[in-house]
C-alpha positions in Angstrom: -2.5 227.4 212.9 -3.1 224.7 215.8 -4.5 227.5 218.3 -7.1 228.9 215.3 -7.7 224.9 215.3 -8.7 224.8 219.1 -10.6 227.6 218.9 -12.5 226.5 216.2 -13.9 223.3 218.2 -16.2 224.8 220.4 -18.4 226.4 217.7 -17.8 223.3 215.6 -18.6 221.1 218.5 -21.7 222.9 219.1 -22.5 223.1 215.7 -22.3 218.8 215.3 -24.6 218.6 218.4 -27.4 220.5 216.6 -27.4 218.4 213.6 -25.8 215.2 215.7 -28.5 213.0 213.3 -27.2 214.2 210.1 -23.6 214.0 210.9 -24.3 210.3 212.4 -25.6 209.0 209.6 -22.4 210.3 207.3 -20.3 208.5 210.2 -21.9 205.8 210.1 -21.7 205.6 206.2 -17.9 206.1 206.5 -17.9 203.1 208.9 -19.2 200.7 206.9 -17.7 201.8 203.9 -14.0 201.5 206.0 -15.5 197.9 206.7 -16.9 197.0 203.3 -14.1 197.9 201.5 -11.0 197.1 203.4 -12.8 193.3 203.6 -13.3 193.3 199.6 -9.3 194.5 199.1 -8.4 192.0 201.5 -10.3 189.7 199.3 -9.2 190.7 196.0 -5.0 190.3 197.4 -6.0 186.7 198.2 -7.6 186.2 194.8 -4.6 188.0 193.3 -2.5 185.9 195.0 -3.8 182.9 194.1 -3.8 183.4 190.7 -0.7 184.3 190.5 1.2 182.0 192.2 3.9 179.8 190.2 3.3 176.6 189.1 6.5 175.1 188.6 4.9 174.0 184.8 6.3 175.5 181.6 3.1 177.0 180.7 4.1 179.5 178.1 5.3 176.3 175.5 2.3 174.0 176.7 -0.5 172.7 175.0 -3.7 170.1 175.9 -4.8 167.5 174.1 -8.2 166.2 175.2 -9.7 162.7 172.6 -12.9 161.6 172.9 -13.4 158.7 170.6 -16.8 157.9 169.3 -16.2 155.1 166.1 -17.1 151.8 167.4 -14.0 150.1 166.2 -12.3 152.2 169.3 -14.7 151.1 171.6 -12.6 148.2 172.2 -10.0 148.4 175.5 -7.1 146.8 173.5 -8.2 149.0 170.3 -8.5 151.9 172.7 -4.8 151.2 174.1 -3.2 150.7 171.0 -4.8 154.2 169.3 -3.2 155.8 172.4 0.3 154.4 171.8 0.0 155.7 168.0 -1.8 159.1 168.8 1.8 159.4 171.0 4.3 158.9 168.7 2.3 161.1 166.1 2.4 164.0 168.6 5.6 163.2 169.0 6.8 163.5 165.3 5.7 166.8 164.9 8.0 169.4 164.2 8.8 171.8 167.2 7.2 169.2 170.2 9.7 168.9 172.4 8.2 166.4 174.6 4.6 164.5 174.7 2.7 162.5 177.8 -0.5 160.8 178.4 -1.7 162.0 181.5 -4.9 161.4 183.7 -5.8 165.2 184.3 -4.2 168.0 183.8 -2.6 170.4 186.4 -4.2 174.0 187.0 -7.8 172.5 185.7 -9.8 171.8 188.6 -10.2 168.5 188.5 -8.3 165.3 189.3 -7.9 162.6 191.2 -6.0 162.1 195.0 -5.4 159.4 197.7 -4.9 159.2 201.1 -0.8 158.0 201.7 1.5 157.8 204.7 4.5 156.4 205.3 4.8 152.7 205.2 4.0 151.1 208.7 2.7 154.2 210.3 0.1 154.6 212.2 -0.5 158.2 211.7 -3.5 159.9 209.7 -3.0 159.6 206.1 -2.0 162.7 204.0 -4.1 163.7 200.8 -2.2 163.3 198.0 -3.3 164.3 194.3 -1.8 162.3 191.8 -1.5 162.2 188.0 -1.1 158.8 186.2 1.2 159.5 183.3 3.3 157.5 180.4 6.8 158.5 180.1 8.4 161.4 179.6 6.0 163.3 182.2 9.0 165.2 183.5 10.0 166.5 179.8 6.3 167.3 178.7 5.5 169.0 182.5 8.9 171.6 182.5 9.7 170.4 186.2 12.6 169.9 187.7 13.8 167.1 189.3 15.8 168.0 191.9 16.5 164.2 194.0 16.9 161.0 192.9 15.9 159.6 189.2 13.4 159.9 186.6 11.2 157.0 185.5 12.5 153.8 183.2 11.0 151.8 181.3 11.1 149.1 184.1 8.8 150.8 185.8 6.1 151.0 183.8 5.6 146.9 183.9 4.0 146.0 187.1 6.7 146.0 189.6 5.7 144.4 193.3 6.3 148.3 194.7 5.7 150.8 192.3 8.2 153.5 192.2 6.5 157.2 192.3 7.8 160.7 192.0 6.5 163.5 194.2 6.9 167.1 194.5 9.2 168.2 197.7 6.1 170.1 199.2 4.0 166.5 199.6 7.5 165.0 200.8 8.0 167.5 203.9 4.4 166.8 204.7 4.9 162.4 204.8 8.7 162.9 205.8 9.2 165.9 208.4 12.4 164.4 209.8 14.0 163.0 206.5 14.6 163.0 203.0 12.1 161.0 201.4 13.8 159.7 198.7 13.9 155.5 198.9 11.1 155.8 201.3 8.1 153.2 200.7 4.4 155.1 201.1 1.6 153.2 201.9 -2.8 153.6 201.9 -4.5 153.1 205.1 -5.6 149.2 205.0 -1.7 149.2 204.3 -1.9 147.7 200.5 -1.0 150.2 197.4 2.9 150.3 198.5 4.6 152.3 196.7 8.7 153.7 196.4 9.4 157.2 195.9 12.4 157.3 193.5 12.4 161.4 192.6 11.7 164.8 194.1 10.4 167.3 192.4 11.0 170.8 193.3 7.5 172.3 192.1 4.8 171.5 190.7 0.7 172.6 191.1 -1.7 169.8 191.0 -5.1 169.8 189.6 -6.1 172.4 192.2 -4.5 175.7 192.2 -6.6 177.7 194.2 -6.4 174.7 197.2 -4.3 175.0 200.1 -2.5 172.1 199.4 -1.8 172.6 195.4 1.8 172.0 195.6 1.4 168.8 196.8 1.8 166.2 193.9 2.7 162.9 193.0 3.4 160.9 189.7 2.6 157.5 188.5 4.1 155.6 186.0 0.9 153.9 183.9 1.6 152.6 180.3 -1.2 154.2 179.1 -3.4 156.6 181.0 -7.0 156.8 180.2 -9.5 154.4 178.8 -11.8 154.3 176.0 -14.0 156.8 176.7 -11.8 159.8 177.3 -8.2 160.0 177.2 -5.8 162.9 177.2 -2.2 164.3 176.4 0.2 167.0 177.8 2.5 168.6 175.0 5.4 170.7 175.8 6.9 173.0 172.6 10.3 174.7 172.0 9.8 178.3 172.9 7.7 180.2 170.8 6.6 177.5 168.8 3.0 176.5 170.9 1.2 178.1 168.9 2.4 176.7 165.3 2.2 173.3 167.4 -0.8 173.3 168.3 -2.3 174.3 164.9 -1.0 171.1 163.5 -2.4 169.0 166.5 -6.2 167.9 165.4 -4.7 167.5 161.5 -2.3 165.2 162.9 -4.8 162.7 164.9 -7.7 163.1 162.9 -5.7 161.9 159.5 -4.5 158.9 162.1 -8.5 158.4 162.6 -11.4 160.5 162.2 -13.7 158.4 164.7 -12.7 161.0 167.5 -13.3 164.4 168.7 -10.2 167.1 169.5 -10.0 169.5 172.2 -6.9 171.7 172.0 -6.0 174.3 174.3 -3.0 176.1 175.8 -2.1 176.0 179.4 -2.8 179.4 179.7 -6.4 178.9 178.7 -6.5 176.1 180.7 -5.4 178.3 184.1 -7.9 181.1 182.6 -11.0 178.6 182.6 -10.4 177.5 186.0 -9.7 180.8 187.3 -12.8 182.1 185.3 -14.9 182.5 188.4 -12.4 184.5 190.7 -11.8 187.0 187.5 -15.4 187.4 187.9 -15.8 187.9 191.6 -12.1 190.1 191.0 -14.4 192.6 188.9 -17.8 192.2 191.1 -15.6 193.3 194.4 -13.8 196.0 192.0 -17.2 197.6 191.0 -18.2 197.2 194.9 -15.4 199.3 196.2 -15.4 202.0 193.7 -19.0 202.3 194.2 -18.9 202.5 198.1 -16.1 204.9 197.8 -18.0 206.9 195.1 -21.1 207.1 196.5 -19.4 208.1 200.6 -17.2 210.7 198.5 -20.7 212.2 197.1 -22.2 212.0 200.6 -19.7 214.2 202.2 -19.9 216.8 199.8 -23.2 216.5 200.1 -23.3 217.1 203.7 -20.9 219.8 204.0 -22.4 222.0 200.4 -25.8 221.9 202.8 -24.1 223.0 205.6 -22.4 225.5 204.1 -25.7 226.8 202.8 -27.4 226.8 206.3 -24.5 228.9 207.2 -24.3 231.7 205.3 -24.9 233.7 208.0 -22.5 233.1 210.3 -19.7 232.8 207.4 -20.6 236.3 206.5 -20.8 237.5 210.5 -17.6 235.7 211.1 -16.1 237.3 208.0 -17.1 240.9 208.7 -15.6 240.5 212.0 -12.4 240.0 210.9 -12.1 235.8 209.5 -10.3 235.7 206.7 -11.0 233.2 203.6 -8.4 230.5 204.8 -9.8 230.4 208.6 -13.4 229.7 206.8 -11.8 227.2 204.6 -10.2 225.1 208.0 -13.3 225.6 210.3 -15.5 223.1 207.1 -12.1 221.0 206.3 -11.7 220.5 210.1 -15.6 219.7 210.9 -15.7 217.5 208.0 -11.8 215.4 209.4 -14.3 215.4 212.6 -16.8 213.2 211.3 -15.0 211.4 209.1 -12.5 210.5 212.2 -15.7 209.3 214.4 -16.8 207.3 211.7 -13.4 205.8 210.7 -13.2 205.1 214.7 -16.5 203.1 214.6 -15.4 201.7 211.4 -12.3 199.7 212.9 -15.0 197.9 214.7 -16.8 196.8 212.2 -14.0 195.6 209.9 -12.7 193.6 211.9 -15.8 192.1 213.1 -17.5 191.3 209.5 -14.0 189.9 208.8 -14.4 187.4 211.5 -17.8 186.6 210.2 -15.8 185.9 206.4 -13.7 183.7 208.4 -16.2 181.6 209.8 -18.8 181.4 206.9 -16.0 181.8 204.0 -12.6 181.0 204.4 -11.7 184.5 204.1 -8.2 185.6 204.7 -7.5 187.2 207.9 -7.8 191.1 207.7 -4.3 192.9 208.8 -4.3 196.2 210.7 -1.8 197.7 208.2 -4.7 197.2 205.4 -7.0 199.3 208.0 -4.6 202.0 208.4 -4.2 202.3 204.4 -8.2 202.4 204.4 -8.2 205.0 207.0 -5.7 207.2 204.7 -7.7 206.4 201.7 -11.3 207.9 203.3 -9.5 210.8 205.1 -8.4 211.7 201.7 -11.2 211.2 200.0 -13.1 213.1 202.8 -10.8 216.3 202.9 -11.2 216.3 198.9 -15.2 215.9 198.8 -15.8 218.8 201.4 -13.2 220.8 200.0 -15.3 222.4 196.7 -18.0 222.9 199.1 -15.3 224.9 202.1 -13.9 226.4 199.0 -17.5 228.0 197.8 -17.7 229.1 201.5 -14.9 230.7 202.0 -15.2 233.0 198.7 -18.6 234.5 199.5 -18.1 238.1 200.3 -19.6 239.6 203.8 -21.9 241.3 202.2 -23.3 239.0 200.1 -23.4 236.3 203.0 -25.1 238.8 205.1 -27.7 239.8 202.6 -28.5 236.0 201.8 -30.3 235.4 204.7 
């Protein structure tokens, strides 16, 4: 089989020479579908990632609770406070909430608030920190786990001279690389803002999830987060009862007082929202590479069904002089692994070189070889399986018949 192979290359490299133009432009088409394609994959596995990372949260039992009052007689900042202390322990009497907090934003949506902090009396650059401002029983109402230290008391929800904090493990390796953090005082540039960290958290996504820093987060005891604009609350269910929770939730504020508007949705619809866009750009990419491939698959069979046609001829001359069906079969298969190889070889090239360009202009994750290889695979595949209808045609046309077509 390998010596019918080597014999074959001389007539088949002759044979590319003649047509060099035609056969270039299918390499070339292979290249930049090898470069197009593995650089949307590598895409979509850093979307996929993303999206799927764990957040730490108990997201299947958790609901959100966005009030935006409009009646004047909550337009007032001690009326607003006290409406936000009562909208709490309604939430909290309904049956199958496990645990309720007012919170300043709400982790996985995109938006939220973060400071610069370092430890106390250093001099280095301070380290972003997200933070959520949150009432008691945050901890309950968020599913994490405290893993050091203590959870907040009452105490510190007065106005203590250092304010105690808690803070996920990820943001604590980042202030502390040499030591545990726990006890440790924190600090803002000008040196003001001191605060304690009393509890480490073993995980938990901020407000950011598809950031490079969304583990990093940090708690703050307020007595009542929000104001009297907008205010919001994070509800955490007994399994399998979010849904029956969060039916009840706009009956139970709105018979409280009507001068407000409800929001209510899940966690999971809150993660789906912010992730809307990458789901989009999951499907555009999709569409992208199936097309690519679709339309290079086409192109090859293209290519070799017109030259099997030119060559009629010499299939039939070649088969009256003894070739039999499978040696016309290899000689397309092994022209068409030619070209496709050339333009797979050109292809490397280019993948990795409109990767660099992602990495510069996009962020893009950086583009393994393995990926490549798999590409490679993938089009000599596809390439073998596009010519073969076309080789098979070939290699079923009688001598005769080949001879008398020309």
């Amino acid at each position: 089989m390998g010596r019918k192979i080597l014999l074959d290359l001389g007539p088949l490299c002759r044979a590319l020479g003649r047509q060099r133009s035609r056969f270039f432009l299918i390499a070339l088409e292979i290249a930049l579908t090898l470069a197009i394609v593995t650089n949307c994959v590598n895409l979509l596995m850093d979307l996929r990632e993303v999206m799927l990372r764990p957040s730490g949260l108990d997201e299947q039992n958790q609901i959100s609770v966005a009030v935006r009052p409009f009646s004047e007689d909550l337009r007032d900042e001690q009326a607003s406070r006290q409406a936000r202390r009562l909208d709490l322990e309604r939430l909290r009497q309904i049956p199958g909430v496990k645990a309720v907090a007012t919170i300043s934003a709400m982790p996985l949506s995109g938006g939220g608030s973060s400071t610069g902090r370092r430890p106390e009396g250093s001099e280095i650059q301070p380290v972003l920190a997200p933070y959520f401002e949150v009432s008691d029983q945050a901890v309950q109402a968020l599913g994490v786990e405290l893993v050091r230290g203590r959870d907040f008391v009452p105490e510190d929800f007065g106005e203590p001279e250092v304010q105690p904090v808690l803070m996920t493990e990820s943001l604590a390796k980042v202030l502390f690389p040499d030591g545990d953090a726990l006890g440790k005082k924190i600090e803002s540039r000008q040196g003001d803002g001191r605060q304690i960290i009393v509890g480490i958290l073993s995980r938990m996504t901020n407000a950011w999830p598809d950031s490079t820093f969304y583990e990093r987060a940090m708690l703050l005891p307020v007595p009542h987060p929000g104001d009297v604009e907008f205010y919001r609350f994070l509800i955490r269910t007994e399994p399998g009862r979010r849904d029956e929770v969060a039916a009840l939730v706009d009956r139970a504020l709105l018979e409280r007082h009507e001068g407000r508007l409800i929001e209510v949705a899940t966690m999971a619809e809150v993660r789906g929202d912010t992730f809307r866009d990458s789901v989009g750009l999951i499907r555009l990419l999709s569409a992208v590479v199936v097309m690519l491939v679709l339309v290079t698959a086409l192109g090859i069979a293209g290519l070799t069904s017109f030259s099997v046609t030119q060559r009629i001829k010499q299939i039939g001359t070649r088969r009256a002089l003894g070739a039999s069906r499978m040696d016309i079969l290899r000689y397309f298969l092994v022209e068409n692994w030619i070209v496709t190889t050339a333009g797979l070889v050109i292809g490397i090239a280019a993948s990795f070189g409109l990767n660099s360009a992602l990495l510069n202009w996009a962020d893009a994750p950086r583009l393994s070889f393995a990926l490549i290889a798999g590409g490679m695979i993938l089009l000599w595949a596809i390439g073998l399986g596009a010519a073969f209808a076309p080789a098979r045609r070939a290699m079923m046309l009688p001598p005769v018949i080949a001879t008398r077509s020309v």
